[in-house]
C-alpha positions as a Python dict, from the first residue, in 0.01 Angstrom:
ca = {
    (1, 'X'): (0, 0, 0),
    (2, 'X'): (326, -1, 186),
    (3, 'X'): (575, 244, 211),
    (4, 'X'): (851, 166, 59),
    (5, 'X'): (1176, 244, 313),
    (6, 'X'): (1535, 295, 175),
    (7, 'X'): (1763, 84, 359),
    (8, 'X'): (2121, 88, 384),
    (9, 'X'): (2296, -259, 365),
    (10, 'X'): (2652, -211, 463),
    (11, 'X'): (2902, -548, 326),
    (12, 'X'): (3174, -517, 548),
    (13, 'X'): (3541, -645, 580),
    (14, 'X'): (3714, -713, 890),
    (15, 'X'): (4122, -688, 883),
    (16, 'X'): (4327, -781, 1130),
    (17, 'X'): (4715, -775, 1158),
    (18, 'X'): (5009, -889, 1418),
    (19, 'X'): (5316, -773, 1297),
    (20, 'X'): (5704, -982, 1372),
    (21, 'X'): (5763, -629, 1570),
    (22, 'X'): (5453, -669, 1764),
    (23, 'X'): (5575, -1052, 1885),
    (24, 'X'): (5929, -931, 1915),
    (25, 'X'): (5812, -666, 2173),
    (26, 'X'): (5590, -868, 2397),
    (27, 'X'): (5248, -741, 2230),
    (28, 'X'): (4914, -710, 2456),
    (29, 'X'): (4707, -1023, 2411),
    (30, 'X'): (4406, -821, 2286),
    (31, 'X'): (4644, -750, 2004),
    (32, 'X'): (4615, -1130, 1897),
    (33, 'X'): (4493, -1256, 1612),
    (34, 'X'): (4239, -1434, 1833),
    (35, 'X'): (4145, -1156, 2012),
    (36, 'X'): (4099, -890, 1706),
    (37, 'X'): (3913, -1168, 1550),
    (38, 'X'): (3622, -1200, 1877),
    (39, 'X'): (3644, -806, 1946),
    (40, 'X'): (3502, -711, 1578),
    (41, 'X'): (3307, -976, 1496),
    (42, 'X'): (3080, -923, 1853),
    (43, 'X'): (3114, -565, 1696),
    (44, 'X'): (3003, -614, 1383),
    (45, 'X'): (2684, -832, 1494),
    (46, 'X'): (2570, -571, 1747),
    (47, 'X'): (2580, -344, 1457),
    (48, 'X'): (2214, -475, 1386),
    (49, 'X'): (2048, -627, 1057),
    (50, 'X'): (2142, -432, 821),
    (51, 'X'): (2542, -478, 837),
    (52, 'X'): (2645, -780, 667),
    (53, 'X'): (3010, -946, 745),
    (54, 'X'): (3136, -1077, 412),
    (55, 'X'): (3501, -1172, 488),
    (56, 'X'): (3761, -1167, 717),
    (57, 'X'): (4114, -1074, 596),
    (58, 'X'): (4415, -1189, 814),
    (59, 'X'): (4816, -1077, 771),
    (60, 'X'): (5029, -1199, 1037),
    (61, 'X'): (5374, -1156, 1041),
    (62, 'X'): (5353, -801, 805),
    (63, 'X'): (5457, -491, 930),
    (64, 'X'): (5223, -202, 884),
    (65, 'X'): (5483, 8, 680),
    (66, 'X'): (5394, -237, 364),
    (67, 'X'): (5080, -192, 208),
    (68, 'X'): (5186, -502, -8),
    (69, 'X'): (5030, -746, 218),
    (70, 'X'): (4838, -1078, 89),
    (71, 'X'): (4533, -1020, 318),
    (72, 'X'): (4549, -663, 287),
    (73, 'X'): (4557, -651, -93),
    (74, 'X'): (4317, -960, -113),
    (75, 'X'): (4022, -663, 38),
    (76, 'X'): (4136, -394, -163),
    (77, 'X'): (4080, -673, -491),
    (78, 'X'): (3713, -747, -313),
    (79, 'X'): (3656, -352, -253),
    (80, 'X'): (3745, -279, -653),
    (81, 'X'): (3455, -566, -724),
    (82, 'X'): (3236, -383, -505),
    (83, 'X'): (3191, -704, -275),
    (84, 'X'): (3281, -438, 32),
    (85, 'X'): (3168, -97, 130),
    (86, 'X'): (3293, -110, 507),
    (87, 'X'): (3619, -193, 659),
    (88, 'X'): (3662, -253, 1042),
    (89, 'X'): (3999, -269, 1234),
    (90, 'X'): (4064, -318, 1622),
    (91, 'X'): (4275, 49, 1577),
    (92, 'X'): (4389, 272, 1326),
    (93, 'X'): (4769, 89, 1329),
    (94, 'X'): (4618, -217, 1249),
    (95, 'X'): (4519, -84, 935),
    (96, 'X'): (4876, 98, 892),
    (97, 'X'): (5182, 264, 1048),
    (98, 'X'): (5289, 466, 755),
    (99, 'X'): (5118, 796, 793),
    (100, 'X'): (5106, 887, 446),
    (101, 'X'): (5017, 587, 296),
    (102, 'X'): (4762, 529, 542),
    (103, 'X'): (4629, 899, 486),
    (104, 'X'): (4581, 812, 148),
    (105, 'X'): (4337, 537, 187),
    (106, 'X'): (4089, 699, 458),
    (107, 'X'): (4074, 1047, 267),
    (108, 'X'): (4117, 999, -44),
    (109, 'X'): (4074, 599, -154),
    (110, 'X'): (3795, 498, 67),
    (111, 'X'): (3617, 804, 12),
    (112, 'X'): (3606, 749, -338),
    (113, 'X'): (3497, 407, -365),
    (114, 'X'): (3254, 519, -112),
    (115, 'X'): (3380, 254, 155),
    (116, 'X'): (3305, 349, 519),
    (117, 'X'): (3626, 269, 779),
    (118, 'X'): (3554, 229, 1124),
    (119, 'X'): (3866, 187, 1374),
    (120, 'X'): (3659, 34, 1732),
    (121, 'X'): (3962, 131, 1935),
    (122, 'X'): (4001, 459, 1848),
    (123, 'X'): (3624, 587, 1789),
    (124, 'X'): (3747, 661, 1385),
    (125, 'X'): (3426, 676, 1160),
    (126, 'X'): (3429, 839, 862),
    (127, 'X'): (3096, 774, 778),
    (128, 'X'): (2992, 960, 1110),
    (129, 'X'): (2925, 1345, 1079),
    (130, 'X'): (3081, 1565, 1423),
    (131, 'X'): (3292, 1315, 1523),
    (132, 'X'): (3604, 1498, 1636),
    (133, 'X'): (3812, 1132, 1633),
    (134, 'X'): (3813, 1146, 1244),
    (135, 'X'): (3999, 1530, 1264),
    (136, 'X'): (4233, 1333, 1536),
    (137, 'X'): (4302, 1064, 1286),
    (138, 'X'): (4599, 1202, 1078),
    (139, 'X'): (4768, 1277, 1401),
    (140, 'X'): (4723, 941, 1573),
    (141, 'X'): (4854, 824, 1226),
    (142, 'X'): (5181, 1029, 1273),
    (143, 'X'): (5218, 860, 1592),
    (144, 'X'): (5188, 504, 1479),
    (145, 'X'): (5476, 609, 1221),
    (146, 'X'): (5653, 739, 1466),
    (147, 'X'): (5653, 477, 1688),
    (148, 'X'): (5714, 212, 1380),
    (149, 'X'): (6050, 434, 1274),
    (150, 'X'): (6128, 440, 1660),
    (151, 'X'): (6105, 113, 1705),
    (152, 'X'): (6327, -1, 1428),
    (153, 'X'): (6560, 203, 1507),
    (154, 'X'): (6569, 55, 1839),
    (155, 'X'): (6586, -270, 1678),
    (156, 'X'): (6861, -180, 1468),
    (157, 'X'): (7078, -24, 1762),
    (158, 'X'): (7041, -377, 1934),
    (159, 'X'): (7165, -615, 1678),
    (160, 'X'): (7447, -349, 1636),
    (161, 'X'): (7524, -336, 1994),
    (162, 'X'): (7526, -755, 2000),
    (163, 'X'): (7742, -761, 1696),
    (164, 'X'): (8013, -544, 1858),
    (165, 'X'): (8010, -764, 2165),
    (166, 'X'): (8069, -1098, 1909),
    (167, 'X'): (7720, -1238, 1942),
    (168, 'X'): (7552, -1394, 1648),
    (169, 'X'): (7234, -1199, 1496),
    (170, 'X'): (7219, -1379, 1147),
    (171, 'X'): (6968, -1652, 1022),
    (172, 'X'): (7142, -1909, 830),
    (173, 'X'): (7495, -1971, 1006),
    (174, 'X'): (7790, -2028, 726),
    (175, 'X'): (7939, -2359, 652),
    (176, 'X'): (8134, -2509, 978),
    (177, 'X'): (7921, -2345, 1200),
    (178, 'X'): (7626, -2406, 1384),
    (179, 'X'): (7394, -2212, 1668),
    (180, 'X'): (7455, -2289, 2028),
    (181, 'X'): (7132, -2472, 2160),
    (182, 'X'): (7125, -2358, 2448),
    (183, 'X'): (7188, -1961, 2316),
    (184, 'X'): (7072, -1878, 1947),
    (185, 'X'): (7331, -1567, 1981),
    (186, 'X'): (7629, -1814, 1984),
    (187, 'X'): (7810, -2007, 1702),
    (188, 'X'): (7961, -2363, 1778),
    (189, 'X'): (8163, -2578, 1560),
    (190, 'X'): (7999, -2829, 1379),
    (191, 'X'): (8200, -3076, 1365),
    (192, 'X'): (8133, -3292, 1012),
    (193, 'X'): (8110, -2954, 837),
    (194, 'X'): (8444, -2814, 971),
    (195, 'X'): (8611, -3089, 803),
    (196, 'X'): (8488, -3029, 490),
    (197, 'X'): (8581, -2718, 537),
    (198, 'X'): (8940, -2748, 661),
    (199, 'X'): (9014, -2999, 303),
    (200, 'X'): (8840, -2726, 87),
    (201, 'X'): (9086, -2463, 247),
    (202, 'X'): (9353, -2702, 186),
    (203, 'X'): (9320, -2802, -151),
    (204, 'X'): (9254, -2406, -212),
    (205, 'X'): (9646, -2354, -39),
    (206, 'X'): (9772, -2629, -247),
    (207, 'X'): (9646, -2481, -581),
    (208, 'X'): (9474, -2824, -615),
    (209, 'X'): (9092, -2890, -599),
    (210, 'X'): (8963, -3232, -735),
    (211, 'X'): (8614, -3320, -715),
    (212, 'X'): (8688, -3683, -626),
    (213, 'X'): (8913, -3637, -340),
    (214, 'X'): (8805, -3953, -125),
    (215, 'X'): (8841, -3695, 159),
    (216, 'X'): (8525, -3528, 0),
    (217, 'X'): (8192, -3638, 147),
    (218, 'X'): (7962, -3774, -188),
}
């Protein structure tokens, strides 16, 4: 009669995430999507038999201040129905840059639905017993918030700075008005839109608006 061996079958999640801020700032390649993508799934098979990869959740384009994120929240819906016990991210700011927030789901959350969170990057495994990265990880969390708040800050101070000096930071330009092509910071005339815009102002001096002026584009 054979022994019968308890075996541990871990269903694990890879997340990845590239923030706008990340792009903006010239980010390391083997912060791509791409990249994250190769790096933990060669991870996760050299983990051996027993760890199973059951999805892969992407958010591009989120910042890692918002929990609210479609990929994000998509795993935390496949944690709830138990489809995952084990979450893998390239590095603890992947996961999140708000310190708190992220606090909340490695000691408290995960813990309690009995999920295991690895971070490859940063040696973070809470599943692992004497590993002095997990006491580092609240720290290392401060940092990434740090750096987020630093950051936009920075950000801020910029489009600030160009605004003073008459440069265009908007998105949609107003009525009349166009971007430069060959300098997205610069406004231009446009042309068929002025006009409109010079009758409407018109009409608006005169006290006199009619919808079928034959001025009026229809």
């Amino acid at each position: 009669m054979l022994e019968q061996i308890e075996r541990t079958i871990y269903k694990v999640a890879i997340y990845i995430r590239l923030s706008k801020e990340d792009v903006d700032r010239g980010y390391d390649e083997s912060e791509s999507i791409k990249n994250q993508r190769t790096l933990l799934t060669q991870y996760v098979e050299n983990l051996g038999w027993n760890y199973k990869l059951i999805d892969i959740y992407i958010d591009q384009g989120f910042t890692g201040t918002n929990f609210n994120r479609p990929g994000f929240q998509r795993m935390i819906k496949d944690i709830n129905l138990k489809k995952i016990n084990m979450v893998i991210t390239k590095d603890l700011s992947r996961l999140g840059r708000d310190y708190i927030e992220t606090g909340e789901y490695i000691e408290k959350w995960f813990p309690e639905k009995n999920v295991r969170y690895v971070s490859v990057t940063d040696g973070i495994d809470t599943f692992a017993n004497n590993n002095g990265n997990n006491d580092i990880a609240p720290f290392k969390s401060i940092l990434n918030d740090m750096y987020s708040k630093d950051l936009s800050k920075k950000i801020r101070t910029a489009l600030h700075t160009m605004q003073k000096e008459g440069k265009w930071v908007g998105g949609k330009t107003a009525l009349g008005y166009m971007k430069d092509s060959n300098n997205k910071n610069k406004l231009i005339i446009c042309e068929p839109e002025a006009k409109i815009v010079k009758i409407i102002f018109d009409m608006a001096i005169s006290r006199k608006f009619n919808y079928h002026d034959k001025r009026l584009p229809k």
